[in-house]
PQR file of N, CA, C, O and H, with PARSE charges and radii, in Angstrom:
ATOM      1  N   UNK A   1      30.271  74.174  79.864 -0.4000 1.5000
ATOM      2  CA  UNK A   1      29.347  74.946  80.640 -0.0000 2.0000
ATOM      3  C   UNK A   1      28.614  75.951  79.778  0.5500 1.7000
ATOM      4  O   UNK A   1      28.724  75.932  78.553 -0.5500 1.4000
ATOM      5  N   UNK A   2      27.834  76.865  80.451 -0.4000 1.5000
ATOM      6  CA  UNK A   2      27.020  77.646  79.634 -0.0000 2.0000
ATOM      7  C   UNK A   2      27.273  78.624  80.448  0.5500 1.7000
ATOM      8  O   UNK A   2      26.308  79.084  81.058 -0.5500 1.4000
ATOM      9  H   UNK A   2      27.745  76.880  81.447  0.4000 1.0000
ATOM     10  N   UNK A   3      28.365  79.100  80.642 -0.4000 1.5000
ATOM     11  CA  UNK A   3      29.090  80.452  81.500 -0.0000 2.0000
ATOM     12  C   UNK A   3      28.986  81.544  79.932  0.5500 1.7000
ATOM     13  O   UNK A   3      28.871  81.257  78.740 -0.5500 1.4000
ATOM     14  H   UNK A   3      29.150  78.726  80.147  0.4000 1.0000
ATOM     15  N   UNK A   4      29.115  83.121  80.829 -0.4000 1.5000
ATOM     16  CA  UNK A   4      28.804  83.778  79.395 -0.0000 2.0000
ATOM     17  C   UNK A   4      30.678  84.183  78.870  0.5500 1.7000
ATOM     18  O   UNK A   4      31.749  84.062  79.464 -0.5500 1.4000
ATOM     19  H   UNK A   4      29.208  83.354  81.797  0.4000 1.0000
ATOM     20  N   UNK A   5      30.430  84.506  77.983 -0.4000 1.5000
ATOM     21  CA  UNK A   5      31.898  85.070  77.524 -0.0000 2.0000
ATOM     22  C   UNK A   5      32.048  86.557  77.716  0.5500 1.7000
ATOM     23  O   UNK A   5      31.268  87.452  77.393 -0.5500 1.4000
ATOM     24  H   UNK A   5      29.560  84.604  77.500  0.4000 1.0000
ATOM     25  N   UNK A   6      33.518  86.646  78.465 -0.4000 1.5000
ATOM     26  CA  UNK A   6      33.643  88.202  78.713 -0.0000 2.0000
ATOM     27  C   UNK A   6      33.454  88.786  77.671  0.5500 1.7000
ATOM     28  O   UNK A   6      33.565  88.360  76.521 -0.5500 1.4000
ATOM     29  H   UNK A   6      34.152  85.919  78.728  0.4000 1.0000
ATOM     30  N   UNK A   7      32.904  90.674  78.363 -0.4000 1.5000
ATOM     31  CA  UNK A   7      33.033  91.136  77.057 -0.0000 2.0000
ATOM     32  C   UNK A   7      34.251  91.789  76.748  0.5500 1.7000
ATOM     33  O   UNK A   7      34.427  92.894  76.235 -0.5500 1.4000
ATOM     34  H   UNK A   7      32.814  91.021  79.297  0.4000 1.0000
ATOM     35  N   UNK A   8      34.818  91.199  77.019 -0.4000 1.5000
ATOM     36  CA  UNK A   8      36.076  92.548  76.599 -0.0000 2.0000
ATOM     37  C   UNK A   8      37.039  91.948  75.572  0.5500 1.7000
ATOM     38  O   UNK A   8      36.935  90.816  75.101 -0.5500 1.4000
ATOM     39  H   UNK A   8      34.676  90.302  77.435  0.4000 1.0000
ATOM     40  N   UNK A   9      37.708  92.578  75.369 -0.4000 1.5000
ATOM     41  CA  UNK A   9      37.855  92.682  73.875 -0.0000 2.0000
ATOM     42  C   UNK A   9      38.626  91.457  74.187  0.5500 1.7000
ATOM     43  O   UNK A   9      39.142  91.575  75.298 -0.5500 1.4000
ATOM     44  H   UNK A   9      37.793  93.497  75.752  0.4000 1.0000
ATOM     45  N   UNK A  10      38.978  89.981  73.448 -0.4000 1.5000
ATOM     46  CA  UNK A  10      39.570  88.738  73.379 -0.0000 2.0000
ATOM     47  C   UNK A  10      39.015  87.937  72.563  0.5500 1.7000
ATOM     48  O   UNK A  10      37.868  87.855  72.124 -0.5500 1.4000
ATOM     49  H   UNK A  10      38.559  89.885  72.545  0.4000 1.0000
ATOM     50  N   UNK A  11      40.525  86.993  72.308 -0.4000 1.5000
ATOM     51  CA  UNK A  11      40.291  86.161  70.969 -0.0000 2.0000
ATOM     52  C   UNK A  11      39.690  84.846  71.806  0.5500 1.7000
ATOM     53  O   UNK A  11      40.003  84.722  72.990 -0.5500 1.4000
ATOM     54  H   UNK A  11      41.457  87.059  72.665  0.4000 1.0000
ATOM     55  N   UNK A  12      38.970  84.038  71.273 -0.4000 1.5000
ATOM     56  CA  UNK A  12      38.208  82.766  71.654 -0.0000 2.0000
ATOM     57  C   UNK A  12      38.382  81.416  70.872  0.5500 1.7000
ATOM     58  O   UNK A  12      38.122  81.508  69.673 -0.5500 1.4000
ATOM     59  H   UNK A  12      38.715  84.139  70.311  0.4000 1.0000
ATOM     60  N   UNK A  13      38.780  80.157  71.331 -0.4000 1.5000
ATOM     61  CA  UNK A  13      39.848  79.445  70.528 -0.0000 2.0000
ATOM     62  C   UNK A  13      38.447  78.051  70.375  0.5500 1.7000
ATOM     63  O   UNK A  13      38.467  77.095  71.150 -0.5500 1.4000
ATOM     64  H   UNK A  13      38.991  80.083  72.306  0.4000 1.0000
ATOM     65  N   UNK A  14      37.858  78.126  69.787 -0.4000 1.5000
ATOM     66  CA  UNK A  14      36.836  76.507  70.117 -0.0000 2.0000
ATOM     67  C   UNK A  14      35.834  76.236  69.219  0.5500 1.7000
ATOM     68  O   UNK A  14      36.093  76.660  68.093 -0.5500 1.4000
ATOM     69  H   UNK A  14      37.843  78.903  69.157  0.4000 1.0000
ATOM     70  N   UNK A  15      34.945  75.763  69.311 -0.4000 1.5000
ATOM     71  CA  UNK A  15      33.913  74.977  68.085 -0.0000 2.0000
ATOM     72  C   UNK A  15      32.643  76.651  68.189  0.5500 1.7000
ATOM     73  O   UNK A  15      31.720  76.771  68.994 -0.5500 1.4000
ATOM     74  H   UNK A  15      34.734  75.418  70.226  0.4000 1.0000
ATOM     75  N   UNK A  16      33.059  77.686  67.104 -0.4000 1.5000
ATOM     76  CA  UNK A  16      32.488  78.433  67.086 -0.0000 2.0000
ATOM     77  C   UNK A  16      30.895  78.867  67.628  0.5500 1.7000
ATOM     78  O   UNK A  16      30.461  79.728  68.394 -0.5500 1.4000
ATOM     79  H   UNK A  16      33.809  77.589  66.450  0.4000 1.0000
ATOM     80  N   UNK A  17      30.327  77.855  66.850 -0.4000 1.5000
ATOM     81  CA  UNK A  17      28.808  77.285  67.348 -0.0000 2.0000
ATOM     82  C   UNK A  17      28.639  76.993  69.485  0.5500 1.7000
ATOM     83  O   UNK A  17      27.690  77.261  70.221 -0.5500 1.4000
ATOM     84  H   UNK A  17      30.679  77.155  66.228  0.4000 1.0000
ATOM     85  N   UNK A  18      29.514  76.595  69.697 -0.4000 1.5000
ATOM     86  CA  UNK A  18      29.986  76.605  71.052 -0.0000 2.0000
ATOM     87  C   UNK A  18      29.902  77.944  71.861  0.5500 1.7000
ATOM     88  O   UNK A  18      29.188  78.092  72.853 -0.5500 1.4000
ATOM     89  H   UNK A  18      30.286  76.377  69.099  0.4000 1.0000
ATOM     90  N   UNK A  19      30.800  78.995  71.265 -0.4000 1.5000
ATOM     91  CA  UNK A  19      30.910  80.173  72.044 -0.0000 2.0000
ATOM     92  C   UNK A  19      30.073  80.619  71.701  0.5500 1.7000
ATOM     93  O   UNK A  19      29.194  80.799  72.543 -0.5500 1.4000
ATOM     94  H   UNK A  19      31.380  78.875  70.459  0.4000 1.0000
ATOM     95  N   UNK A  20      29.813  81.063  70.329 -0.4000 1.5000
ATOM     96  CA  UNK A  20      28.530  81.832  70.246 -0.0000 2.0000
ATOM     97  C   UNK A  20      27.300  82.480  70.849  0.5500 1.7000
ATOM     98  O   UNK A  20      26.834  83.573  71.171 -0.5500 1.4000
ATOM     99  H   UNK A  20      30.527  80.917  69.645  0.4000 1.0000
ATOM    100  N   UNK A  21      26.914  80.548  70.803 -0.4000 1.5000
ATOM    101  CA  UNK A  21      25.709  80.967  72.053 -0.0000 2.0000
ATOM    102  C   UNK A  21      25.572  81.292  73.165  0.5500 1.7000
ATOM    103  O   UNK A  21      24.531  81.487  73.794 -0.5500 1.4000
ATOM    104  H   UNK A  21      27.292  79.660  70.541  0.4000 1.0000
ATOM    105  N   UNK A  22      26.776  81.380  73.522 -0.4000 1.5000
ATOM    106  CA  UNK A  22      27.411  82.258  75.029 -0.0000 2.0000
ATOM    107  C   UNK A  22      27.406  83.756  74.706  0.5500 1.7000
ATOM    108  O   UNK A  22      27.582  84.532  75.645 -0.5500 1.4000
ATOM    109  H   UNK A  22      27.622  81.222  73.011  0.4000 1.0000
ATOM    110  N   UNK A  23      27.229  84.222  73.516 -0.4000 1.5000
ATOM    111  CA  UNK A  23      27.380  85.709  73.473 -0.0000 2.0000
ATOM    112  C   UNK A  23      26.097  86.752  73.711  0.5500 1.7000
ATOM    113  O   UNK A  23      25.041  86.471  73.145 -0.5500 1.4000
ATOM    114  H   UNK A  23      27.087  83.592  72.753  0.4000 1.0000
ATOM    115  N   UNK A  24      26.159  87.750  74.400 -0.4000 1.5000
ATOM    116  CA  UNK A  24      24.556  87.940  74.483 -0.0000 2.0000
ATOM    117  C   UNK A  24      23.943  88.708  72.774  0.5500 1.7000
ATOM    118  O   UNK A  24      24.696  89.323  72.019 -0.5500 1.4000
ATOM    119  H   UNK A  24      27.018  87.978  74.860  0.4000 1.0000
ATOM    120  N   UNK A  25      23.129  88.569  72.627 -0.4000 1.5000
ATOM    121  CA  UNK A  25      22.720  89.287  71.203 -0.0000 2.0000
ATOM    122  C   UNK A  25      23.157  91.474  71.186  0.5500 1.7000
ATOM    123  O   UNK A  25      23.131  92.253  72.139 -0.5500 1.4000
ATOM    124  H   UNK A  25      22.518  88.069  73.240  0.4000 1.0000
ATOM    125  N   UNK A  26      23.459  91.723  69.844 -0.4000 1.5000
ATOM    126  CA  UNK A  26      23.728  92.936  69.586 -0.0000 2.0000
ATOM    127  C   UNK A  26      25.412  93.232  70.593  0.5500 1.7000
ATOM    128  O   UNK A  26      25.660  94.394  70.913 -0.5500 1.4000
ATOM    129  H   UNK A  26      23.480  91.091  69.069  0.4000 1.0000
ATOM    130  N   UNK A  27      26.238  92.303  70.922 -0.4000 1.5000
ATOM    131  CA  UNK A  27      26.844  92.768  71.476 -0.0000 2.0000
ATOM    132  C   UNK A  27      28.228  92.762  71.255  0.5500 1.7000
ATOM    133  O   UNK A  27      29.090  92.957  72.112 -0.5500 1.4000
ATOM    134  H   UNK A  27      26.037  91.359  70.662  0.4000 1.0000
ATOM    135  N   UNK A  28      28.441  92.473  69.778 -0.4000 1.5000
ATOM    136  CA  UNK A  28      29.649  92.587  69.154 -0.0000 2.0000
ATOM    137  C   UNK A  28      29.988  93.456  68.139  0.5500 1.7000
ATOM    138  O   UNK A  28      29.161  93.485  67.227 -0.5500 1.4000
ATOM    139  H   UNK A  28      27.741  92.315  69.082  0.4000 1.0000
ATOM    140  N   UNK A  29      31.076  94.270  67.997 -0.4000 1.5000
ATOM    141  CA  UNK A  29      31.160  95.333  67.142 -0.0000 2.0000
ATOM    142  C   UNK A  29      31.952  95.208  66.117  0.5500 1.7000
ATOM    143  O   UNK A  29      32.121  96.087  65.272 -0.5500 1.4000
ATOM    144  H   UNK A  29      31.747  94.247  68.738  0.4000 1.0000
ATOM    145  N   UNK A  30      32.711  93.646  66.126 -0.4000 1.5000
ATOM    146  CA  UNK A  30      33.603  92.808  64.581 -0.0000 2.0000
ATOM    147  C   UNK A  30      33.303  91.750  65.068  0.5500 1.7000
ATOM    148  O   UNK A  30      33.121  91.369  66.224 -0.5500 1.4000
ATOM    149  H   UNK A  30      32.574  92.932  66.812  0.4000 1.0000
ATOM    150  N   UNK A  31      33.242  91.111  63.732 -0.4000 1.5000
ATOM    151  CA  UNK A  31      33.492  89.705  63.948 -0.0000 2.0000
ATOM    152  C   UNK A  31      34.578  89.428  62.693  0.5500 1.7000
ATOM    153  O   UNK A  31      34.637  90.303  61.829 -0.5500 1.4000
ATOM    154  H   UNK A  31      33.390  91.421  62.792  0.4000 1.0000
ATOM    155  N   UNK A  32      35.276  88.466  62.587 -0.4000 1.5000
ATOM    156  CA  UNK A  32      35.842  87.895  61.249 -0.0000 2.0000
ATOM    157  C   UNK A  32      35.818  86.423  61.109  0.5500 1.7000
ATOM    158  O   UNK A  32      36.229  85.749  62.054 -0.5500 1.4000
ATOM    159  H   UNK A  32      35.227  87.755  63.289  0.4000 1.0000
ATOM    160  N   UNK A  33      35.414  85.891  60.114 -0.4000 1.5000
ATOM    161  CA  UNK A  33      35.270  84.286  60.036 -0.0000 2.0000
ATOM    162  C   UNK A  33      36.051  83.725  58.898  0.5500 1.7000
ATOM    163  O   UNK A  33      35.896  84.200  57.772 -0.5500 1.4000
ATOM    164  H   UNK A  33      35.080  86.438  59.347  0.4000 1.0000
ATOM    165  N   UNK A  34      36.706  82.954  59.070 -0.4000 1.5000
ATOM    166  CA  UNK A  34      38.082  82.663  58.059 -0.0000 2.0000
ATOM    167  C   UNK A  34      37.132  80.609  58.378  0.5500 1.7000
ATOM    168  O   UNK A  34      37.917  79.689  58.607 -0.5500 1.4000
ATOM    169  H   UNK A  34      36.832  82.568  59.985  0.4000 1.0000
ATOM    170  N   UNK A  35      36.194  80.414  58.349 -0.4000 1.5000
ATOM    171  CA  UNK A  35      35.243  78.856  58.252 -0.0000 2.0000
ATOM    172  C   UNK A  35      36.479  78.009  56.911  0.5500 1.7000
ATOM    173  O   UNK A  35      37.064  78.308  55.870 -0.5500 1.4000
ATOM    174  H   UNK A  35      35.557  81.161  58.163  0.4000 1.0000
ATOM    175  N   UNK A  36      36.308  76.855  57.834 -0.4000 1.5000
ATOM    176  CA  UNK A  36      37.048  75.864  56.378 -0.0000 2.0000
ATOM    177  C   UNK A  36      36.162  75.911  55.346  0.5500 1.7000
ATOM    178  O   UNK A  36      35.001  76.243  55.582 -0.5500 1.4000
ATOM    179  H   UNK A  36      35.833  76.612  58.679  0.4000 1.0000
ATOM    180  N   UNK A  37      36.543  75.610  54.138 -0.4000 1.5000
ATOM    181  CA  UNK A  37      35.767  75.989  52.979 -0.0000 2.0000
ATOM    182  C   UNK A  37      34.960  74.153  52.622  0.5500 1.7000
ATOM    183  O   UNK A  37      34.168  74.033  51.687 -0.5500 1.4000
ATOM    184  H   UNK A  37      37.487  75.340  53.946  0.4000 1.0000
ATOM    185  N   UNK A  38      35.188  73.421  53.158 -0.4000 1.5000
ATOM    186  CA  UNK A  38      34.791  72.034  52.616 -0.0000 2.0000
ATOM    187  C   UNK A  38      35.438  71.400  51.415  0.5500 1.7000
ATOM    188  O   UNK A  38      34.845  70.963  50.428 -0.5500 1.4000
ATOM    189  H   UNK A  38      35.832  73.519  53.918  0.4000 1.0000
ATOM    190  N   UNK A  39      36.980  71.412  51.673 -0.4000 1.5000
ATOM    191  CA  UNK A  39      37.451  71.329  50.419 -0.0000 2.0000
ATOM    192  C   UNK A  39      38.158  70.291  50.681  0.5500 1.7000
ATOM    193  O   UNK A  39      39.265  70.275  50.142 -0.5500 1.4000
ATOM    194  H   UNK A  39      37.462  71.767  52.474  0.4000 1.0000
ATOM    195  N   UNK A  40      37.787  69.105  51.567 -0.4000 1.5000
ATOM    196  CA  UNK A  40      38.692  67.928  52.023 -0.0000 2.0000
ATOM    197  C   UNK A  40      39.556  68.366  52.179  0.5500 1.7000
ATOM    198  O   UNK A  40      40.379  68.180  51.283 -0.5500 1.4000
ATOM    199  H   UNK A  40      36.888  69.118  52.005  0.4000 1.0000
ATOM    200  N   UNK A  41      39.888  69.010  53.063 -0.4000 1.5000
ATOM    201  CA  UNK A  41      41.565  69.616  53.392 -0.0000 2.0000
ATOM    202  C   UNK A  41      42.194  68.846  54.441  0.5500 1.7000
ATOM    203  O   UNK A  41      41.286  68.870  55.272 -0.5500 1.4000
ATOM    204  H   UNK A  41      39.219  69.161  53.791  0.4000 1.0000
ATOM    205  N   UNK A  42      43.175  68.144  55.001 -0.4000 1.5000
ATOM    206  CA  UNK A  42      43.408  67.262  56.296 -0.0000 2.0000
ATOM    207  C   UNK A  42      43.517  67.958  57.272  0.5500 1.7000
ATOM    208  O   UNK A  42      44.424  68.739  56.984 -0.5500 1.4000
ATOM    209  H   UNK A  42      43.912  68.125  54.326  0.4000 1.0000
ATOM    210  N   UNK A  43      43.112  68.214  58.415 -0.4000 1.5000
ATOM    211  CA  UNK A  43      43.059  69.072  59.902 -0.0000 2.0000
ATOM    212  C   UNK A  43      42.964  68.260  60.871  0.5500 1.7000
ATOM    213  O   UNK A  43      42.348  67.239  60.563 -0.5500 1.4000
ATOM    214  H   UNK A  43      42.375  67.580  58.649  0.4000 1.0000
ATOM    215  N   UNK A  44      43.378  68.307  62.068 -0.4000 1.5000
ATOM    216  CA  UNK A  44      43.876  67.744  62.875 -0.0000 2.0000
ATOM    217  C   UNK A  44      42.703  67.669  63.850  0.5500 1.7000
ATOM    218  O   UNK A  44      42.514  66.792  64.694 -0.5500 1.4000
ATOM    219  H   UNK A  44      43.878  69.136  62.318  0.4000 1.0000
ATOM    220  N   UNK A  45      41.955  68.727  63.594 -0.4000 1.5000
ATOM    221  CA  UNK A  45      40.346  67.963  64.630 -0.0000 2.0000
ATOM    222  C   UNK A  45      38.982  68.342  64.284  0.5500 1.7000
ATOM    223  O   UNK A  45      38.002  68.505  65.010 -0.5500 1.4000
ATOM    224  H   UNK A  45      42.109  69.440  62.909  0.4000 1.0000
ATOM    225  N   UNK A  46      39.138  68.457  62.907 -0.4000 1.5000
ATOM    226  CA  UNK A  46      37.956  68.878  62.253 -0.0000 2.0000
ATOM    227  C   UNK A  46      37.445  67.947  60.882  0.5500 1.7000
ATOM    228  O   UNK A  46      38.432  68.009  60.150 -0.5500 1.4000
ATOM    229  H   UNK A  46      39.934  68.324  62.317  0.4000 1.0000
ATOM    230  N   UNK A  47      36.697  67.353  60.370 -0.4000 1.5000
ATOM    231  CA  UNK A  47      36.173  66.924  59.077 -0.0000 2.0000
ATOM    232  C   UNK A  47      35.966  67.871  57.584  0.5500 1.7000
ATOM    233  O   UNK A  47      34.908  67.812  56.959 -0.5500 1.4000
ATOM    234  H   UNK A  47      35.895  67.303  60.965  0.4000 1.0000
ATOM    235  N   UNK A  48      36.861  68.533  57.238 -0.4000 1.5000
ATOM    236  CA  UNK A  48      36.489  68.761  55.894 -0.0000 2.0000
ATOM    237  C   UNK A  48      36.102  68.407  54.686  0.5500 1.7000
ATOM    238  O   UNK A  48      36.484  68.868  53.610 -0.5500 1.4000
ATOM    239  H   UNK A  48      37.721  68.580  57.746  0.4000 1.0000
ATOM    240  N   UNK A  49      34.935  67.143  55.001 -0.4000 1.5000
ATOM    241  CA  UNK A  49      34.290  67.003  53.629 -0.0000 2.0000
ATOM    242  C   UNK A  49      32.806  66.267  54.266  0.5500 1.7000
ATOM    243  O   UNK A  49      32.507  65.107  54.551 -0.5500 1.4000
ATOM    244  H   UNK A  49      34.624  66.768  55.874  0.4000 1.0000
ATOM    245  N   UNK A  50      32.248  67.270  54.308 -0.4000 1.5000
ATOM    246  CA  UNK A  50      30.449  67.455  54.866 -0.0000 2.0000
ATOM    247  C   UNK A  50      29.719  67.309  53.099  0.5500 1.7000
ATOM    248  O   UNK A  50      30.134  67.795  52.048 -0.5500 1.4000
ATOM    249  H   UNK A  50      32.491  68.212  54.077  0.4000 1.0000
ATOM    250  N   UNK A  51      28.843  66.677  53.299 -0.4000 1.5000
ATOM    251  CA  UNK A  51      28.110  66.789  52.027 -0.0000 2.0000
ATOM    252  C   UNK A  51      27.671  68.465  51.413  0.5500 1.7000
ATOM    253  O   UNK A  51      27.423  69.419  52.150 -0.5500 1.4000
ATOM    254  H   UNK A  51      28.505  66.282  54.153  0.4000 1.0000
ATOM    255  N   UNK A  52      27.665  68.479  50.530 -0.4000 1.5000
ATOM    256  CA  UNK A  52      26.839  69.841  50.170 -0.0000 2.0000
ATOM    257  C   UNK A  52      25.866  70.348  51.205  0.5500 1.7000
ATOM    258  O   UNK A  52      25.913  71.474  51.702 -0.5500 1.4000
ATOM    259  H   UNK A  52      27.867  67.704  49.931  0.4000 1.0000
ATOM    260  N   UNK A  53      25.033  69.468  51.466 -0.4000 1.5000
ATOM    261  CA  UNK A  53      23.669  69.925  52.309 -0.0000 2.0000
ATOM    262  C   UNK A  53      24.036  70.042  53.535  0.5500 1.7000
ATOM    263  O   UNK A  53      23.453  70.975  54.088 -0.5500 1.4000
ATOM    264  H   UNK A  53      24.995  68.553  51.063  0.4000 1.0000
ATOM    265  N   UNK A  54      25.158  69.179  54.554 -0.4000 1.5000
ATOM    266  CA  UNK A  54      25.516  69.337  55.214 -0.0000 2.0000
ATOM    267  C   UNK A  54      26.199  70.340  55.843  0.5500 1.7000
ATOM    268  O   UNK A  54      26.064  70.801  56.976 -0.5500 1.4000
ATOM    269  H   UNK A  54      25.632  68.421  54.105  0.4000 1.0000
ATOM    270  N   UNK A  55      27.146  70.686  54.726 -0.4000 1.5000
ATOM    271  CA  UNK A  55      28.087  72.153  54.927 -0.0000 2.0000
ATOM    272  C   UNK A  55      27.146  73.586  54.582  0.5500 1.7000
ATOM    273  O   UNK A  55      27.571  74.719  54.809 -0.5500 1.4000
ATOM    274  H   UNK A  55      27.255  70.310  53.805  0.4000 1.0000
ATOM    275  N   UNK A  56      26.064  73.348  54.111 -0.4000 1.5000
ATOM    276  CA  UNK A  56      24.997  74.608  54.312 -0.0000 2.0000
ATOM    277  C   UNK A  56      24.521  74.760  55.260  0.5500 1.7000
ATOM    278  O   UNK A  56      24.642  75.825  55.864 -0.5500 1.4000
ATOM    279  H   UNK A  56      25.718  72.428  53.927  0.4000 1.0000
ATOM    280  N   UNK A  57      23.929  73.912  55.643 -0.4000 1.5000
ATOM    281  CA  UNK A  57      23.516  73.611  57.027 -0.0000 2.0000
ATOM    282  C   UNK A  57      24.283  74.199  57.909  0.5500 1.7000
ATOM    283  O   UNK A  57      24.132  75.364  58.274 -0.5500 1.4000
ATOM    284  H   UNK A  57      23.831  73.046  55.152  0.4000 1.0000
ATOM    285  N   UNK A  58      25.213  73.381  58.334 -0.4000 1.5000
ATOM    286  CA  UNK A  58      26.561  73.983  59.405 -0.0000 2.0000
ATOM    287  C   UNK A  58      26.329  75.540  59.000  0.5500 1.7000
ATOM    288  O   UNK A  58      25.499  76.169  59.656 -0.5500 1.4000
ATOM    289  H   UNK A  58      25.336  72.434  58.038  0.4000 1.0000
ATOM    290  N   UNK A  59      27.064  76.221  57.890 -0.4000 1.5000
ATOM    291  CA  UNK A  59      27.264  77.062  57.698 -0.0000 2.0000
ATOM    292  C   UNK A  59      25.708  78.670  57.922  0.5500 1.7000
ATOM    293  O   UNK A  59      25.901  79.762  58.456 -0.5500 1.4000
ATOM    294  H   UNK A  59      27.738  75.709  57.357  0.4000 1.0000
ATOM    295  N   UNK A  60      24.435  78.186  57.321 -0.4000 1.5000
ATOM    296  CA  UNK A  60      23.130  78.582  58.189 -0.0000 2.0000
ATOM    297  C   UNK A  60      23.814  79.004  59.915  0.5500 1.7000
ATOM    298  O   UNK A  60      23.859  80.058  60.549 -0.5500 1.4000
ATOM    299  H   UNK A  60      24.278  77.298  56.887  0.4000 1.0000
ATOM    300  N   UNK A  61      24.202  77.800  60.162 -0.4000 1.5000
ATOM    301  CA  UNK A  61      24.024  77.889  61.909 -0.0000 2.0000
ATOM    302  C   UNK A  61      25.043  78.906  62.257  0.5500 1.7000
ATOM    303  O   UNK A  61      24.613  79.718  63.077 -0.5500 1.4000
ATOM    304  H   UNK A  61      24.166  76.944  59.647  0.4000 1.0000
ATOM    305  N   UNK A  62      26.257  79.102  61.881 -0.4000 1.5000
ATOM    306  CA  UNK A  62      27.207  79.334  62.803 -0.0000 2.0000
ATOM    307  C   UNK A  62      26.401  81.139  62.113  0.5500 1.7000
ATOM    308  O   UNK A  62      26.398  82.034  62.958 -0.5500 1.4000
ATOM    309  H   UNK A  62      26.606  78.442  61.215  0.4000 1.0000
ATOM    310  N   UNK A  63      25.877  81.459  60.847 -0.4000 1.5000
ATOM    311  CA  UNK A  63      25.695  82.849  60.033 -0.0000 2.0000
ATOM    312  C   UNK A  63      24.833  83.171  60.703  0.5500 1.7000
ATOM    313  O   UNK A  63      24.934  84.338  61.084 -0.5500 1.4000
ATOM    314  H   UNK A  63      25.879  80.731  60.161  0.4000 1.0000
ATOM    315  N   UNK A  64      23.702  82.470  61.153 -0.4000 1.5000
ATOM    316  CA  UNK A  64      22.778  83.178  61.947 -0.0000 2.0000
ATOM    317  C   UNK A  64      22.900  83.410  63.396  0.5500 1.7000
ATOM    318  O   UNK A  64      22.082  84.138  63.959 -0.5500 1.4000
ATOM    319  H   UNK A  64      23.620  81.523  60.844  0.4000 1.0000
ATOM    320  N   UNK A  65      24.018  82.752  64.151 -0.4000 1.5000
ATOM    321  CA  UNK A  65      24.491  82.923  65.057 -0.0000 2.0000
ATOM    322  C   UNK A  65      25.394  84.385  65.026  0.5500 1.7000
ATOM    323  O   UNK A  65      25.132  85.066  66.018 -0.5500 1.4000
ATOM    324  H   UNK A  65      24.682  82.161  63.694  0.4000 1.0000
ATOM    325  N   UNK A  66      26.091  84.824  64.388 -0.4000 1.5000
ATOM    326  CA  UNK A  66      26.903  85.823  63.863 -0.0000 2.0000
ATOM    327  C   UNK A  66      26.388  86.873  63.771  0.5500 1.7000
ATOM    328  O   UNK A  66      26.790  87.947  64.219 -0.5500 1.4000
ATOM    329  H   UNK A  66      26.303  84.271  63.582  0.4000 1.0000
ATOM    330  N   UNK A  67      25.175  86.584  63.005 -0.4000 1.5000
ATOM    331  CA  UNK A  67      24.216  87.833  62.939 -0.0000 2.0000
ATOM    332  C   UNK A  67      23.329  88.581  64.130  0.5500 1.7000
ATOM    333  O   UNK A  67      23.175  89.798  64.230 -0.5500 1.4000
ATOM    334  H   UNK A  67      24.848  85.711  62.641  0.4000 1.0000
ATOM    335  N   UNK A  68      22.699  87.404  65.145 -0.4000 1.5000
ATOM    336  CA  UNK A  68      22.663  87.268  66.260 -0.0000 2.0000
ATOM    337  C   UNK A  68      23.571  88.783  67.395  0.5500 1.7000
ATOM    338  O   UNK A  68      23.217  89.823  67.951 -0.5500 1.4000
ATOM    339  H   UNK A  68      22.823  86.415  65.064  0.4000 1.0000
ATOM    340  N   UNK A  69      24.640  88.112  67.228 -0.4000 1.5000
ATOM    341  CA  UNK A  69      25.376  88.774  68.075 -0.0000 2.0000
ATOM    342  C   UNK A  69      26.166  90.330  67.845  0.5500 1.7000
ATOM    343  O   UNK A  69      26.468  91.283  68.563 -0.5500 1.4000
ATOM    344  H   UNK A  69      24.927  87.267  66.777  0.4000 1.0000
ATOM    345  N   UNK A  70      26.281  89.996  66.548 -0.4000 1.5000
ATOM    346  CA  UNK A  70      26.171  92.090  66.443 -0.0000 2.0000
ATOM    347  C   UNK A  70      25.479  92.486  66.005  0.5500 1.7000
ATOM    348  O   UNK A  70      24.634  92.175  65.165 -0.5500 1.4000
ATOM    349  H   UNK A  70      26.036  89.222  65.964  0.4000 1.0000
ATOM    350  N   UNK A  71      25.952  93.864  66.935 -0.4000 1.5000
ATOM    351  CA  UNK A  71      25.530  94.820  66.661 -0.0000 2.0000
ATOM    352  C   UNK A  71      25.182  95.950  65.353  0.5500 1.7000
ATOM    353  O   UNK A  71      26.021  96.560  64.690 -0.5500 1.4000
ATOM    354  H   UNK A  71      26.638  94.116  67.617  0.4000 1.0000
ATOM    355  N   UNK A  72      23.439  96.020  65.196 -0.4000 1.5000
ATOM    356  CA  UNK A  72      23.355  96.813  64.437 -0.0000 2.0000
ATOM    357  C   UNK A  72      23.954  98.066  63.625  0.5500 1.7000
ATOM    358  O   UNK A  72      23.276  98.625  62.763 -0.5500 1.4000
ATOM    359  H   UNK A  72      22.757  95.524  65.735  0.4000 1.0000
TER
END
C-alpha cells in the first residue's frame, strides 16, 4: 500500500526504497544506513552482486531518498 509511516519514533523492517517514499519530506531527525556493500555476500533475500552501474544506481535512489526526508 501507499499508507504513510507513523511518525513516531520506530524501527521499520523492509526494502528501504519501499518505506521511504512513505515518509513525508524534512521529517526525520536520524537516519542510519548500514546498505550491503556489493560484495557477493550470500543473504537470504537479497542479491549482492549488482554490476558497478547497477549498485550506483540503487545506491543514487535509496541517498536521495534519505536526503529527501530529513530534516535540515
Amino acid at each position: 500500500g501507499t499508507s504513510k509511516i507513523n511518525s513516531t519514533n520506530q524501527l521499520v523492517h523492509g526494502n528501504c526504497l519501499d518505506h521511504l517514499k512513505k515518509v513525508p519530506s524534512n521529517s526525520i531527525d536520524f537516519a542510519f544506513a548500514d546498505p550491503p556493500y556489493n560484495l557477493q555476500k550470500s543473504y537470504v533475500a537479497y542479491s549482492d552482486d549488482m554490476t558497478i552501474l547497477e549498485y550506483f544506481n540503487w545506491c543514487d535512489q535509496w541517498l536521495r531518498e534519505l536526503a529527501r526526508v530529513i530534516k535540515p
